[in-house]
Backbone as a ProteinNet text record, in pm:
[ID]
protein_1_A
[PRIMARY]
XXXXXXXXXXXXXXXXXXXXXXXXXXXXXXXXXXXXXXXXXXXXXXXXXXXXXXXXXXXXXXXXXXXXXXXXXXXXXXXXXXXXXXXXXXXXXXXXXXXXXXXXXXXXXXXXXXXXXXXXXXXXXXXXXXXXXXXXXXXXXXXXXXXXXXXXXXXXXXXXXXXXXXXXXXXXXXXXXXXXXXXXXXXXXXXXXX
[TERTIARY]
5436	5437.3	5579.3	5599.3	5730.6	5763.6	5900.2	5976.7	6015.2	6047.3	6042	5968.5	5795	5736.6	5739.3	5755.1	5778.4	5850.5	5991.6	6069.3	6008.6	5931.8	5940	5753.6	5690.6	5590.6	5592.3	5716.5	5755.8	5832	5843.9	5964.4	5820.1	5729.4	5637.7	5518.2	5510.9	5432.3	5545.6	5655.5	5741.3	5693.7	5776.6	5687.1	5568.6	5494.9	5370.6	5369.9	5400.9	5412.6	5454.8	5591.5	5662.7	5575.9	5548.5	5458.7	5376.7	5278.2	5153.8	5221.7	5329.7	5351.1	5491.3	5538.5	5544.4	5371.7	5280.5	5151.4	5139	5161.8	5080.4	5150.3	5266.4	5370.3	5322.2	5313.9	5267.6	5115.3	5048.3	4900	4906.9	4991.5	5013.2	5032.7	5165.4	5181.6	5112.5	5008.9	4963.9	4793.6	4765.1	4701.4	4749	4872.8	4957.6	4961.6	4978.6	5011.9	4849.5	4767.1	4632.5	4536.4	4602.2	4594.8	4634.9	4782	4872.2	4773.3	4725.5	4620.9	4538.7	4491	4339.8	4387.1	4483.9	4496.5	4554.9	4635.4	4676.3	4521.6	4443.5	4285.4	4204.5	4247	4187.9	4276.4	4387.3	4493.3	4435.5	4431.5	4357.6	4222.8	4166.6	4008.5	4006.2	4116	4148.5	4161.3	4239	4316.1	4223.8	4132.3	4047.3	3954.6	3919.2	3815.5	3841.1	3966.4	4063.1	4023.5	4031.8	4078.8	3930.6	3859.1	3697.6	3634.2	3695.5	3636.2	3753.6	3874	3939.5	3831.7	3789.8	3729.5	3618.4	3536.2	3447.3	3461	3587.2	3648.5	3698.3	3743.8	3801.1	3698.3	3606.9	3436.7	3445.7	3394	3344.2	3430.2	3579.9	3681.6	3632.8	3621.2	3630.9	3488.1	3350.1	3261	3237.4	3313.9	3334.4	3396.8	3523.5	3620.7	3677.6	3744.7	3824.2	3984.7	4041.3	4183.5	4279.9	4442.5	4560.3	4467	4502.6	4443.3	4539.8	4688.5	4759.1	4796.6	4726	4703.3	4597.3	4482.5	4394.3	4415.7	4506.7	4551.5	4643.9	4788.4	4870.1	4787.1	4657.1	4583.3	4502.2	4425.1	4421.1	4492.1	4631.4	4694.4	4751.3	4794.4	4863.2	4787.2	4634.7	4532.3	4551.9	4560.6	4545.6	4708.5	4788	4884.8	4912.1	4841.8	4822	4719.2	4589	4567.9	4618.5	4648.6	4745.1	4839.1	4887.9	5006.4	4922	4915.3	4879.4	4992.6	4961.6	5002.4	4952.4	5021.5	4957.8	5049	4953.8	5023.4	5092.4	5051.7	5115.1	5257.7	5282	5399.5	5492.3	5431.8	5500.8	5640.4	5697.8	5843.4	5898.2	5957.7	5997.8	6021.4	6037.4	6019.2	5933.4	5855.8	5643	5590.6	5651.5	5576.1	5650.9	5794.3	5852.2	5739	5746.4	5650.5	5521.2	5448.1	5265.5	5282.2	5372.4	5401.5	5460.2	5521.8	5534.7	5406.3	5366.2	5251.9	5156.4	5145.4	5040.1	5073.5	5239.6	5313.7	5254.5	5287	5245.3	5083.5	4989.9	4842.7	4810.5	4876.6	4888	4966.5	5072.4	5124.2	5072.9	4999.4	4916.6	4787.3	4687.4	4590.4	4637.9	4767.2	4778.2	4803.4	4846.1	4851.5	4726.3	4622.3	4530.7	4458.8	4440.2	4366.6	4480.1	4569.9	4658	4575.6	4616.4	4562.7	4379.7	4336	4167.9	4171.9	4246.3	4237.4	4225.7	4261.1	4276.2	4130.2	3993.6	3877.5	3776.1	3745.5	3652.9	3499.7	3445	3352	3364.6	3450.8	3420.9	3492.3	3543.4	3592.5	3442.6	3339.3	3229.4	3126.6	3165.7	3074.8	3069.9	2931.7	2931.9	2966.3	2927.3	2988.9	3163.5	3214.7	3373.8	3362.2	3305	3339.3	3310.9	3233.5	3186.1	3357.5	3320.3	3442.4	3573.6	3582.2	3742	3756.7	3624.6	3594.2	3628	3592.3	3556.5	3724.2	3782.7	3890	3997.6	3966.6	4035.2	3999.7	3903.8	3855.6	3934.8	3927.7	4010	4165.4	4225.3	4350.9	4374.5	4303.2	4301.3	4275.6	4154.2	4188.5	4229.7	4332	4444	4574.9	4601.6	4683.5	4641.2	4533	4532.9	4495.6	4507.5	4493.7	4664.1	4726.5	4861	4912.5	4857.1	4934.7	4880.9	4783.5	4725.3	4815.5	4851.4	4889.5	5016.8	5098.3	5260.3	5270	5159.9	5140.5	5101.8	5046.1	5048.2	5125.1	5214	5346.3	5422.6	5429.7	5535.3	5481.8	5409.3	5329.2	5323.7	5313.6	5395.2	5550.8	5642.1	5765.4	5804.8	5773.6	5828.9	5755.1	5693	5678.2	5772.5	5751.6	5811.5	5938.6	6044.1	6177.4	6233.6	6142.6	6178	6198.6	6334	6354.2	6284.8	6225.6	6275.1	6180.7	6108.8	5988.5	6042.1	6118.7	6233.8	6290.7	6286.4	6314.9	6258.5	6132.6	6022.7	5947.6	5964.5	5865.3	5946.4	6050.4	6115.9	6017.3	5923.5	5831.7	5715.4	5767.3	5695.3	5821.4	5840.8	5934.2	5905.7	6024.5	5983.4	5916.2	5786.3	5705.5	5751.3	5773.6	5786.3	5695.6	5769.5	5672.6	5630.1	5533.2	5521.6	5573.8	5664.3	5776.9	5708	5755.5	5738	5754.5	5750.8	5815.1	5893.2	5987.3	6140.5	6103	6131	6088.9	5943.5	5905.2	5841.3	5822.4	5948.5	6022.2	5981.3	6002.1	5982.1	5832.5	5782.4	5675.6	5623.6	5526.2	5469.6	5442.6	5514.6	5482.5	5377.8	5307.7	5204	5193.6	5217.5	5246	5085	5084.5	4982.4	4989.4
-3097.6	-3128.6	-3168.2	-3256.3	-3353.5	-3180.9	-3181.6	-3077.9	-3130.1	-3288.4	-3283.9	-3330.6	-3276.6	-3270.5	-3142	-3054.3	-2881.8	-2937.5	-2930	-2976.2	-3026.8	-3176.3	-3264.8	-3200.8	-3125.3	-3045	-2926.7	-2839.5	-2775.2	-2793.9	-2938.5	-2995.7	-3043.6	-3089.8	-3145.6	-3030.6	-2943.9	-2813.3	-2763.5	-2751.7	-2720.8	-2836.4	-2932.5	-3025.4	-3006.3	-2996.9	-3032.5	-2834.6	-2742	-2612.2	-2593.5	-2711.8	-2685.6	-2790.3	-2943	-2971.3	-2923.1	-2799.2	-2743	-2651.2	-2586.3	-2492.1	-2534.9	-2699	-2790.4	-2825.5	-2875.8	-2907.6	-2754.3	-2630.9	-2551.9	-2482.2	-2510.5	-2468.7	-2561.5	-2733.4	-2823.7	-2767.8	-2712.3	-2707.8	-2608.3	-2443.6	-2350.8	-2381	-2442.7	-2547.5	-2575.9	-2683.8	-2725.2	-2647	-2537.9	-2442	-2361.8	-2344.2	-2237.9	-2343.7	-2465.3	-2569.1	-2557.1	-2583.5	-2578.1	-2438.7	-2336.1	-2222.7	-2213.9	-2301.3	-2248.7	-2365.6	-2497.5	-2602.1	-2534.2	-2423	-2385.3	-2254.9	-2213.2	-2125.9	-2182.3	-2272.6	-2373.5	-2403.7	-2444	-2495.2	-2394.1	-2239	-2121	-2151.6	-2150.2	-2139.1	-2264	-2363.6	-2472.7	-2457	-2359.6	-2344.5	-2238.1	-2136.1	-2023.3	-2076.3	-2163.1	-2203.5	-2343.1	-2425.3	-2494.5	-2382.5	-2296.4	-2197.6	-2159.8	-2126.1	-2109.9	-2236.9	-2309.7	-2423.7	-2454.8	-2470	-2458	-2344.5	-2231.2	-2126.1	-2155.2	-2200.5	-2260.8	-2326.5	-2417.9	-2479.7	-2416.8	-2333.5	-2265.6	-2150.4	-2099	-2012.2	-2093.3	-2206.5	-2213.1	-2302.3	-2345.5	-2386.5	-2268	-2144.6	-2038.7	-1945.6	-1997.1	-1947.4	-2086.9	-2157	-2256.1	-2270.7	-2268.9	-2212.6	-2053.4	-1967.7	-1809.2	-1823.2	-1870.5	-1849.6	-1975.4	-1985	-2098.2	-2016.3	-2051.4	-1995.4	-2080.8	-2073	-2179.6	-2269.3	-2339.9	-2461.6	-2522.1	-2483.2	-2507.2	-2404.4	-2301.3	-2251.4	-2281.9	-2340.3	-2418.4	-2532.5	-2619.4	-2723.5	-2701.7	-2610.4	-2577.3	-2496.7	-2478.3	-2412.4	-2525.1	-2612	-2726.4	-2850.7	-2825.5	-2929.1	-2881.5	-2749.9	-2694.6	-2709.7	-2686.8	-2697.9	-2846.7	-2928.6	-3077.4	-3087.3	-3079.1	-3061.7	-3013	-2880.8	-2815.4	-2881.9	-2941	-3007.9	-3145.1	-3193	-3320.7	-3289	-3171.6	-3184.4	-3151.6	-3222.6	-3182.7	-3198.3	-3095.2	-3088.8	-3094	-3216.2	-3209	-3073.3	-2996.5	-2860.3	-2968.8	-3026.4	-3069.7	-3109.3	-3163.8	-3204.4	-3161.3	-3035.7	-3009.8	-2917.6	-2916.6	-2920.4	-2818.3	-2792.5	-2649.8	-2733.4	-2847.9	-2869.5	-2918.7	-2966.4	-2997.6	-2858.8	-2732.8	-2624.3	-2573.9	-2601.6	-2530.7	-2603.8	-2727.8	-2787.6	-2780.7	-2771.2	-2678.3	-2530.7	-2446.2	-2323.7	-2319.3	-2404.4	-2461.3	-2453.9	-2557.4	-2583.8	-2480.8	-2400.5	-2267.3	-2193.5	-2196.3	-2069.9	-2092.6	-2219.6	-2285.6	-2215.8	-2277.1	-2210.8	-2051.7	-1959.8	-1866.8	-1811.6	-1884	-1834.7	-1866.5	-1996.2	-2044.5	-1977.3	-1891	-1827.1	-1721.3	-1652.2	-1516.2	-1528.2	-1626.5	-1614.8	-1635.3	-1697.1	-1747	-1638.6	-1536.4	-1385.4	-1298.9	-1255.2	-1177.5	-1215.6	-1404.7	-1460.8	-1419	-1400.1	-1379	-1260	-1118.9	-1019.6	-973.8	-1076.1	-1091.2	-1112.2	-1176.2	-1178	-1132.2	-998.1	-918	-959.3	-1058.1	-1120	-1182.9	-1204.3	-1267.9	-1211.8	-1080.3	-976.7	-934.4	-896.9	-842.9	-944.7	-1120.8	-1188.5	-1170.8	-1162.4	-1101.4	-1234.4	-1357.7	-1460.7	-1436.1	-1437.3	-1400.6	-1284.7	-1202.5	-1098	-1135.3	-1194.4	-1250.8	-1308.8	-1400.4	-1493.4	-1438.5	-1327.3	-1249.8	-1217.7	-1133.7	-1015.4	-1170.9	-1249.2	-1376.4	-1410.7	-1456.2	-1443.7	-1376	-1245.1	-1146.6	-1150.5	-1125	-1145.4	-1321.9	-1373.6	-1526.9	-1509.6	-1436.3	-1400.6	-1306.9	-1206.9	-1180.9	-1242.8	-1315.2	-1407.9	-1529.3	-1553.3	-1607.4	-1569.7	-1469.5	-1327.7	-1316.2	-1297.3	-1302.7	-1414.5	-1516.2	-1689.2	-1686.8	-1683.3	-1714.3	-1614.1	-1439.8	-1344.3	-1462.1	-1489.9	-1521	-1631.3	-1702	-1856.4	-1839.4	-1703.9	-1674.5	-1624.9	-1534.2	-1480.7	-1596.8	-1665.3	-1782.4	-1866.9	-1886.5	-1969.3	-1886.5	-1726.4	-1666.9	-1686.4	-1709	-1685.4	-1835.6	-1945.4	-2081.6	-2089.5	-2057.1	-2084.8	-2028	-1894.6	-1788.4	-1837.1	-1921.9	-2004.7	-2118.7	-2186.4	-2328.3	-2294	-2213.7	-2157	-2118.1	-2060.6	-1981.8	-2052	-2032.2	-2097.1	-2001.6	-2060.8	-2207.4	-2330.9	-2281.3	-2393.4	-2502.6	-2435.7	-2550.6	-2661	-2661.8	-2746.9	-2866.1	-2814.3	-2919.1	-2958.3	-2873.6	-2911.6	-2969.8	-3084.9	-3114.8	-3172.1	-3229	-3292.7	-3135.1	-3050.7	-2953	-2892.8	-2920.2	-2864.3	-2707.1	-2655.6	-2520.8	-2522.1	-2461.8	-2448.4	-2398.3	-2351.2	-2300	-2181.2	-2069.7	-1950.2	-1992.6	-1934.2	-1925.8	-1782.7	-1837.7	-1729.7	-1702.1	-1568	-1552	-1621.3	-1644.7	-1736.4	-1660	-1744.7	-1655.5	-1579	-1449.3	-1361.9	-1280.4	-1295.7	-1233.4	-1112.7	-1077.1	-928.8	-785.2	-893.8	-788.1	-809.8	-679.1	-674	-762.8	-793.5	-902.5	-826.6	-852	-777	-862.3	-763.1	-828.5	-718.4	-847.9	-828.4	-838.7	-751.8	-789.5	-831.5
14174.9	14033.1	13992.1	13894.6	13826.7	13784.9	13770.2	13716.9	13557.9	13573.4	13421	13321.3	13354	13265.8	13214.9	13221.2	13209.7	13054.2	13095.4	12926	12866.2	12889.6	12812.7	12707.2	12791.6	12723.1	12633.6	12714.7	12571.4	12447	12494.8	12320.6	12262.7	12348.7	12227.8	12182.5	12242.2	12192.4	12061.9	12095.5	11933.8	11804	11894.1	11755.9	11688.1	11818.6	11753.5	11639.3	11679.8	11612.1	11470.9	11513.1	11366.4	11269	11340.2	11223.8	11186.1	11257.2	11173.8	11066.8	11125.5	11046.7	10925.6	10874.1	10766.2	10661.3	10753	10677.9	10625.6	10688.6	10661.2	10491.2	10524.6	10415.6	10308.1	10317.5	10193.5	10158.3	10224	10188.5	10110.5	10147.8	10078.8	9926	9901.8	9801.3	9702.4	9778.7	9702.7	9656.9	9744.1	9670.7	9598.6	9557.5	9473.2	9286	9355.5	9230.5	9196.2	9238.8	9180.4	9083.1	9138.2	9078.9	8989.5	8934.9	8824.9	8701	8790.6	8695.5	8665.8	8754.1	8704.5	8569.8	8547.7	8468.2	8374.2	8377.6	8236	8177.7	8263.1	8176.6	8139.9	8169.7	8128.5	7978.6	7987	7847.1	7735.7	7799.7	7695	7657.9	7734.1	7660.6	7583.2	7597.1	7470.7	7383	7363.5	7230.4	7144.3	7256.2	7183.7	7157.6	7209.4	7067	6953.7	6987.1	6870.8	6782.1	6760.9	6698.4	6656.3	6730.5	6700.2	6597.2	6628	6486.9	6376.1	6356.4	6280.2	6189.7	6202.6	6148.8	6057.7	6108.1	6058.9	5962.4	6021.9	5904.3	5781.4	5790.8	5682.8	5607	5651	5568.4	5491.5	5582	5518.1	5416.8	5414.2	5304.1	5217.5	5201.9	5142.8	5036.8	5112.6	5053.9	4973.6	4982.9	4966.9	4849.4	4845.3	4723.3	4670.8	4575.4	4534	4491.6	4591.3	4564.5	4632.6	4692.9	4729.6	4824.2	4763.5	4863.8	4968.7	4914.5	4992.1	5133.1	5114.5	5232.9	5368.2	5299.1	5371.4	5458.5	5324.2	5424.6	5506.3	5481.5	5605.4	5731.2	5738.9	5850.8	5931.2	5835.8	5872.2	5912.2	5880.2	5951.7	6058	6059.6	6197	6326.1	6289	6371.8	6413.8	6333.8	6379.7	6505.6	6467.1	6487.5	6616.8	6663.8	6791.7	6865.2	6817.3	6920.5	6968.7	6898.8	6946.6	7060.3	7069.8	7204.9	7305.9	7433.7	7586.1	7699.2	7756.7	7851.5	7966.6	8112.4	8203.6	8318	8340.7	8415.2	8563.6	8582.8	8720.5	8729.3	8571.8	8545.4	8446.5	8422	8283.5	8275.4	8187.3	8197.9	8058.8	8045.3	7966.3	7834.2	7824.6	7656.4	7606.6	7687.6	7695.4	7643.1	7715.9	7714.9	7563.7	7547	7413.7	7309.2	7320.3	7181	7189.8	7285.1	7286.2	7214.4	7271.6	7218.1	7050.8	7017.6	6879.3	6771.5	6860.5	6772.8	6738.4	6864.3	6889.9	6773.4	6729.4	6640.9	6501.1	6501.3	6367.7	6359	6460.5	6375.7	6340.2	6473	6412.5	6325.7	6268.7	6162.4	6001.5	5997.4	5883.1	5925	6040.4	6044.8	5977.7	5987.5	5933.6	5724.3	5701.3	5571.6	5510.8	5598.5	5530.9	5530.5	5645.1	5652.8	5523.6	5524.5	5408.8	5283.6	5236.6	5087.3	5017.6	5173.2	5167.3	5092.7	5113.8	5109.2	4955.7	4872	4711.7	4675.1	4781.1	4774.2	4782.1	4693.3	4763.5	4820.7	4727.2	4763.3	4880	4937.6	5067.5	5160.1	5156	5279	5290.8	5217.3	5218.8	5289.8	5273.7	5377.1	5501.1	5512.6	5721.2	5775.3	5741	5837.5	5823.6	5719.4	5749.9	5859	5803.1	5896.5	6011.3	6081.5	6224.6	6287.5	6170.4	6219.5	6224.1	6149	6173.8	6347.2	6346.6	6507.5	6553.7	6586.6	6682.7	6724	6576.3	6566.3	6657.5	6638.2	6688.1	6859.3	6903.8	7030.3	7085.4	7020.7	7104.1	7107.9	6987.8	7025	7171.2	7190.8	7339.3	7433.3	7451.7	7530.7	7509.1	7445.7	7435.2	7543.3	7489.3	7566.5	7756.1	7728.2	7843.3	7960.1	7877.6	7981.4	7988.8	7888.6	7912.7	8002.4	7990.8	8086.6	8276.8	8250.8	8361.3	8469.7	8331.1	8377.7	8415.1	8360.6	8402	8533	8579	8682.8	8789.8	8756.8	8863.9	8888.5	8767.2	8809.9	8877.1	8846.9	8930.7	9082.3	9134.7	9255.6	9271.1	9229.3	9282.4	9276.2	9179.2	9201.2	9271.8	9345	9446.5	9575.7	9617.4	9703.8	9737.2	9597	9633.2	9626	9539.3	9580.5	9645.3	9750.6	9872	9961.4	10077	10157.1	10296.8	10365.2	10418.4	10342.6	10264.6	10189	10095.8	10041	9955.6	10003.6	10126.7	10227.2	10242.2	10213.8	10275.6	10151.3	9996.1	9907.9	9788.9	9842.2	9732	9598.9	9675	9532.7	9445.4	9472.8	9401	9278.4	9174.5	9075.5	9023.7	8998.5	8952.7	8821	8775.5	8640.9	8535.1	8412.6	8335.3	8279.7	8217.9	8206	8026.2	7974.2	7831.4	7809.8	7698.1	7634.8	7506	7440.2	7361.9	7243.8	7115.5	7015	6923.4	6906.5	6800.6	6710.6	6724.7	6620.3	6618.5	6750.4	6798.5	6846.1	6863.3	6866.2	6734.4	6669	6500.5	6434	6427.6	6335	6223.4	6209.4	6146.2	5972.6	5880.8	5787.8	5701	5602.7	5531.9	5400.6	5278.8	5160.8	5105.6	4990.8	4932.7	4784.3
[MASK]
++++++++++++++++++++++++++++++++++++++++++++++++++++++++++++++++++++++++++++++++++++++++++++++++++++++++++++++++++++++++++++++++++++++++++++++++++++++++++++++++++++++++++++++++++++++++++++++++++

């Protein structure tokens, strides 16, 4: 037997090793990047429910009482407002994610005045469709909460892949994700005047 086929078979058994174990690192990858898509589209279907009982609540304030109207429309436009921004998770970038999270602030911050202003209504704290729609309400803010806890946890579990060396190496086209942060003033208690 040739003596130098011996070498020339174990340089190409490495090769051939290290390329499986390059594909195997991009495939990792790119099942880590798909996880973090599939939980961004958990986060966009929270927040279009959101935006969907929006609507219905504020029929049913609207039919219920006659009071600021200018609270209606700042709930209704914030809503418009939040759905207009998208984001594609594959590409998205920390000031894509600051202005989705913007917008998010905005509806729940015109949802909360518009629940406080109601409270001046007894006739329609006493409607069971409000009342439906509060619980409903309340239940989408959790899962709200928890698509976004979801979607942070999966970026941590792609960027701690794709950051990690020796993978960084090889996954220059995978960028590090952005987490959803809290929003300014989020820290301090939400007070409510009556």
């Amino acid at each position: 037997m040739r003596k130098w086929l011996i070498p020339v078979g174990i340089i190409i058994a490495v090769v051939v090793i290290i390329g499986f174990w390059v594909v195997g690192i991009k495939n990792t990858a790119l099942k880590h990047n798909q996880a973090v898509g599939k939980e961004w589209g958990n986060v966009e279907t929270a927040y279009q429910r959101r935006n969907d009982l929006i609507g219905n609540l504020v029929n049913t304030v609207k039919g219920a009482a006659d009071f600021e109207k200018t609270t209606l429309t700042a709930v209704v436009e914030a809503r418009a407002k939040a759905t207009s921004v998208t984001i594609d998770p594959s590409n998205v970038t920390p000031e894509q994610m600051a202005q989705f999270q913007q917008a998010q602030s905005n509806v729940s911050s015109s949802l909360s005045r518009l629940l406080v202003s109601v409270e001046a209504y007894p006739q329609l704290r006493a409607n069971e469709n409000f009342l439906k729609l509060q619980d409903e309400l309340a239940s989408t803010e959790n899962q709200i909460l928890t698509a976004r806890t979801r979607f942070n946890e999966s970026v941590q579990v792609y960027n701690g892949y794709v950051l990690s060396i020796p993978n960084s190496w090889f996954l220059s086209g995978y960028p590090e994700k952005p987490y959803f942060k809290s929003t300014e003033g989020a820290e301090k208690p939400v007070e409510v005047k009556f």
